[in-house]
C-alpha positions in Angstrom: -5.7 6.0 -7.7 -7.6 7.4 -5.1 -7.9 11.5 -4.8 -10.6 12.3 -2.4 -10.3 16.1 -2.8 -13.6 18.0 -3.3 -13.7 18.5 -7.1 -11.2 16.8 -9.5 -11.0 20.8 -11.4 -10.0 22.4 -8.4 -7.9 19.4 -7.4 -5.6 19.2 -10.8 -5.8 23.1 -11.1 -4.0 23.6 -8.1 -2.2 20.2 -7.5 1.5 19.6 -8.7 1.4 16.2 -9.5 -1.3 15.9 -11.6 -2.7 17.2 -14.9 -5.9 17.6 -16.3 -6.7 17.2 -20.2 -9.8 18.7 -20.7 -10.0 18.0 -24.4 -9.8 13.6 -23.7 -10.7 13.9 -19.9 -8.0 12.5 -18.8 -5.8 13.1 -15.4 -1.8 12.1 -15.2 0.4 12.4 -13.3 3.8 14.6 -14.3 5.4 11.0 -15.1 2.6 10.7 -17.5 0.9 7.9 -16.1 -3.1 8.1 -16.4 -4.9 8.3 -13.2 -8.5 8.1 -11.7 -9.9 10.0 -9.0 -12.3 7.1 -6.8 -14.3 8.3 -4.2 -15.1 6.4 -0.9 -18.8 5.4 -2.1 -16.8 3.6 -5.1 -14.4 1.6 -3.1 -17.0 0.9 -0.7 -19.4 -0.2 -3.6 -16.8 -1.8 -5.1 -15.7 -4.1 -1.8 -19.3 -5.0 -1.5 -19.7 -6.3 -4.2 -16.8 -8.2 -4.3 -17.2 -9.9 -1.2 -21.2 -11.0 -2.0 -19.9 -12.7 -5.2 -17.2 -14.7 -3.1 -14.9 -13.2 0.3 -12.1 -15.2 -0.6 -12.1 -14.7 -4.0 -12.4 -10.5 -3.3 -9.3 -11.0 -0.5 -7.1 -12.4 -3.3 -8.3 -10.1 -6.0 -7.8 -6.8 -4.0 -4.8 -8.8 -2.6 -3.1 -9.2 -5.9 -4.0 -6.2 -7.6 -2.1 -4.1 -5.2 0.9 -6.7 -5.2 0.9 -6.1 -9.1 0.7 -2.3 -8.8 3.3 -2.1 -6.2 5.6 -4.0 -9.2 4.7 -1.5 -11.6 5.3 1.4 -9.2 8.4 0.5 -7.6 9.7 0.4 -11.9 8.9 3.8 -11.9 10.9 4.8 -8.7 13.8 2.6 -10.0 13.7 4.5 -13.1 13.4 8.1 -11.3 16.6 7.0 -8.8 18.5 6.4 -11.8 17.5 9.7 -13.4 18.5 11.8 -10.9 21.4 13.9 -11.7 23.8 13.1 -8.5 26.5 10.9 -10.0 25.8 7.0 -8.8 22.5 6.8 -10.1 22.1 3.8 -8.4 20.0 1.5 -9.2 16.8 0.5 -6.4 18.4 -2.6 -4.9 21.7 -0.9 -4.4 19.4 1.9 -2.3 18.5 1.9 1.3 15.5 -0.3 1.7 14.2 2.7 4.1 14.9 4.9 1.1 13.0 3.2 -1.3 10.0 2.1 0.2 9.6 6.0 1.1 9.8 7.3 -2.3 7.6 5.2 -3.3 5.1 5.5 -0.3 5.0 9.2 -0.9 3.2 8.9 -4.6 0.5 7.4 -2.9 0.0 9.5 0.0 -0.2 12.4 -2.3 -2.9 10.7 -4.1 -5.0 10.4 -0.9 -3.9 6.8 0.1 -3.0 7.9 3.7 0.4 8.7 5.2 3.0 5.6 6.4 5.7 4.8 8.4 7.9 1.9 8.2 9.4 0.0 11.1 12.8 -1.8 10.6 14.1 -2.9 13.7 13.0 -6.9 13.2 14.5 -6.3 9.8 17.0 -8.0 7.8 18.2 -8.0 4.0 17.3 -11.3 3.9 15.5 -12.8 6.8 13.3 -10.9 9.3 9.9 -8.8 8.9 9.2 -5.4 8.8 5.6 -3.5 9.8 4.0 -0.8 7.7 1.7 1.6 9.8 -0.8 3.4 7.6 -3.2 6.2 9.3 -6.0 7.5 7.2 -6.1 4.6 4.9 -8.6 5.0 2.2 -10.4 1.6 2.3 -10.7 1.7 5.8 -12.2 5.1 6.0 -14.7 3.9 3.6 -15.2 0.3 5.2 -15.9 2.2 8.7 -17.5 -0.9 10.4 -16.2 -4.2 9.2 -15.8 -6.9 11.4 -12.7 -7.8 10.2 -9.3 -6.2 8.7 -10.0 -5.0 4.9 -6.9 -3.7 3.6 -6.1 -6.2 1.5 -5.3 -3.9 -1.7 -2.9 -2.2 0.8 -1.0 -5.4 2.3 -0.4 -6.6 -1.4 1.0 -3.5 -2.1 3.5 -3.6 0.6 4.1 -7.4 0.0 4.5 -6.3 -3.6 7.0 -3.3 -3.0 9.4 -4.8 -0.4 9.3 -8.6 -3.0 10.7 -6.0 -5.6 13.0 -4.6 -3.7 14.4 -7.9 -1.8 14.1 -9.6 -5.2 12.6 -12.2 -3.7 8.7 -13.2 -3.1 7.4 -11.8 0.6 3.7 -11.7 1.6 1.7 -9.7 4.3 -0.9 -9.5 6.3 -3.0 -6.8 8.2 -2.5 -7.2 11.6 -5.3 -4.5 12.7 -7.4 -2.6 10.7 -9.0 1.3 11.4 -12.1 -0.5 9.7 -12.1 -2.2 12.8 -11.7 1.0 14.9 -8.1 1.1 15.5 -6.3 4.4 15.2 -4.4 3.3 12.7 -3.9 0.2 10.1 -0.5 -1.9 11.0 0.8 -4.6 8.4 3.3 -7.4 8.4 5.6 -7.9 5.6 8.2 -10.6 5.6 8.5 -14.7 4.5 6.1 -16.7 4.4 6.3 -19.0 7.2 6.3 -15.9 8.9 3.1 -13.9 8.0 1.4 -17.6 7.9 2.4 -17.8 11.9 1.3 -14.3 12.3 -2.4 -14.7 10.4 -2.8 -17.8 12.6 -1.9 -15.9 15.7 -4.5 -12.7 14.7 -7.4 -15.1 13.5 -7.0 -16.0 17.2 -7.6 -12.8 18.7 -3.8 -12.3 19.6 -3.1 -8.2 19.8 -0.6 -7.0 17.5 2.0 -5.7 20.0 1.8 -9.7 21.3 2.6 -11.0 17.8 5.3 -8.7 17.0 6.5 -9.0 20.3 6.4 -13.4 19.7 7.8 -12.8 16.4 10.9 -11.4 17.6 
């Protein structure tokens, strides 16, 4: 996870979520789940050198780490909803989709990942899309530059959260990117056909208002 606070002793001495062991130098978090801080030089370093060994391959490698993280994350949110001490204990796909994709969001914001707000209003249980606007994403900041969108860690972790919550396989794609200069990062997360028309559309030039707007 990345923390980009100053120094990871001031960070976990002060932070609530997270927990230092000095005597195995490990960090978790309260859950217990083990945890790195990454600075911006490593993700950069890291991209870089993904993309000179192949740029496709390093799209669907950051791609489908984060959609595999997202999985393993939204378990842990579907095991805290039903932990909580206020009677249903309902289970995640019984919770509001809005609901769920918060929770989970906010794990990650505290970890330094950026803050994000979901759109619904194109959304439907089982049809539709909905967009993911991230400010002060971590990649991007540390991509400053790129001629193209680089989230692509990000987009599979939204493709990955809203798949487990839908219970059924959606995909994503960055429709701008603060790499890029924008103010903020916005993603598309829905079917299939739909991102494909959507990627097609931005590969062209197409603004992002333009395709949401052709979308609906």
């Amino acid at each position: 996870m990345s923390l980009r606070s100053a120094k990871p002793s001031e960070l976990f001495s002060r932070h609530p979520l997270f927990q230092g062991d000095a005597s195995t130098g490990a960090i978790r978090r309260t859950d217990g789940a083990r945890v790195a801080p990454f600075s911006g030089e490593l993700l950069h370093a890291l991209h870089v050198a993904l993309i000179e060994n192949s740029a496709e391959f390093a799209q669907d490698a950051l791609y489908h780490s984060g959609y595999e993280w997202a999985l393993q994350e939204m378990i842990q949110v579907n095991t805290r909803l039903q932990s909580k001490s206020t009677g249903s204990k309902l289970p995640i796909w019984q919770t509001e989709t809005a609901v769920a994709l918060e929770l989970w969001w906010s794990g990650f914001a505290d970890a330094g990942w950026g803050t994000c707000s979901f759109d619904f209003s194109a959304f439907a249980p089982d049809k539709g899309f909905m967009l993911a606007e991230v400010k002060n994403s971590a990649l991007a900041a540390a991509l400053v530059g790129a001629e193209q969108p680089m989230c692509h860690l990000y987009a599979g972790l939204f493709a990955g959260a809203l798949s487990f919550r839908q219970r059924a396989e959606r995909h994503a794609v960055e429709l701008q990117c603060a790499a890029l200069g924008h103010p903020s990062c916005v993603f598309l997360v829905g079917q299939g056909e739909t991102i494909d028309r959507a990627e097609g559309w931005r590969q062209q030039g197409v603004a992002t208002v333009e395709i949401v707007r052709q979308l609906r």
